[in-house]
C-alpha positions as CSV (number, residue, x, y, z in Angstrom):
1,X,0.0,0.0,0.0
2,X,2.9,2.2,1.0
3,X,4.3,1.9,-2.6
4,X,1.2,3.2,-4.4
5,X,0.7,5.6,-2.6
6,X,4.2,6.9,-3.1
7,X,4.2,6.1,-7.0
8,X,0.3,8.6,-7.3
9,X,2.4,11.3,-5.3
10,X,5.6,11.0,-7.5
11,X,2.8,10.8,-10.5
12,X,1.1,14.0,-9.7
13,X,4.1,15.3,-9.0
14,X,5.4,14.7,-12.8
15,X,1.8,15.8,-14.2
16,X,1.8,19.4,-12.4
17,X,5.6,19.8,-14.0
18,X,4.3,18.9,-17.1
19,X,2.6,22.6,-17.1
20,X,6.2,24.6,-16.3
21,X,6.8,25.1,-19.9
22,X,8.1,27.9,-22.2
23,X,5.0,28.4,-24.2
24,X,2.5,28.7,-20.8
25,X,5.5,30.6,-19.3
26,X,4.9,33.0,-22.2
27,X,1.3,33.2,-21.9
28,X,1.5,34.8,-18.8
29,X,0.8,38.2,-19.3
30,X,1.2,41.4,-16.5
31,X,-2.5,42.0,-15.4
32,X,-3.9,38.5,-15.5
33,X,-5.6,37.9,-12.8
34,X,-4.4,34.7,-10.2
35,X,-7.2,32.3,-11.4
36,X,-6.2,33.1,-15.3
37,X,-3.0,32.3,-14.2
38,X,-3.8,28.6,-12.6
39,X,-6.0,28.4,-15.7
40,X,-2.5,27.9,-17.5
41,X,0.1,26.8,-14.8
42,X,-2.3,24.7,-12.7
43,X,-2.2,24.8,-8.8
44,X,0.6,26.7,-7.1
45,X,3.3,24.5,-5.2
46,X,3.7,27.1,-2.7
47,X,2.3,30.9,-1.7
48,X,2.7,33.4,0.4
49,X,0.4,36.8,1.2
50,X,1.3,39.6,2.8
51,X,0.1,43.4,3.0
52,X,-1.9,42.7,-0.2
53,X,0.9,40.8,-1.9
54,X,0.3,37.4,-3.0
55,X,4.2,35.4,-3.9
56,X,3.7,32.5,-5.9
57,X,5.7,29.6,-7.5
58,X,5.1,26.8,-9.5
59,X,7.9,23.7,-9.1
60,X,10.5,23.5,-7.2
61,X,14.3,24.9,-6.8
62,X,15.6,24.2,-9.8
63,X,12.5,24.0,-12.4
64,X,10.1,27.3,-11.4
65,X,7.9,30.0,-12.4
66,X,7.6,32.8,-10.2
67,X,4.9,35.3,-10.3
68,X,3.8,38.2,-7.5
69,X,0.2,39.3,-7.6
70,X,-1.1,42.7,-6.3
71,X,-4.5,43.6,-5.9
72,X,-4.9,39.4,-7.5
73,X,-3.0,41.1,-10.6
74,X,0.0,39.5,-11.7
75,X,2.7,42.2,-12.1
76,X,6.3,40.5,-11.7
77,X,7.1,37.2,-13.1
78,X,10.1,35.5,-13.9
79,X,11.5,32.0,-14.0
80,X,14.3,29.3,-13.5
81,X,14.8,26.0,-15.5
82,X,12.2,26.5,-18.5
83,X,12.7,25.6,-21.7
């Protein structure tokens, strides 16, 4: 039981990198709101909010997009690993 569960978590782990690509990269525009923005990337691996700030970023160390929201507006956004 222990092994599938770990082989669905290592698959869904492959599946959400399978959206960290050049092309969505580049369809991520300044302005687009934080839901248009899962529309393309998927779920966030990891956020933080403060004072109206909203840091997100999508993978992990190595392979990442990066994106700050303001107001739920995306309006810096860079990234690591992408091809």
């Amino acid at each position: 039981m222990k092994k599938i569960v770990v082989l669905l978590a290592a698959l869904l782990f492959v599946g959400a990198c399978s959206k960290l690509t050049q092309d969505n990269y580049d369809q991520v525009k300044a302005g687009m709101t934080y839901q248009e923005v899962t529309d393309i990337l998927g779920t966030a691996t990891h956020c933080d909010e403060a004072v109206g700030t909203k840091s997100c970023r999508w993978g992990d160390d190595e392979k990442n997009i990066k994106i700050t929201f303001l107001a739920d507006r995306a309006t810096v956004f860079s990234n690591q690993g992408i091809q």
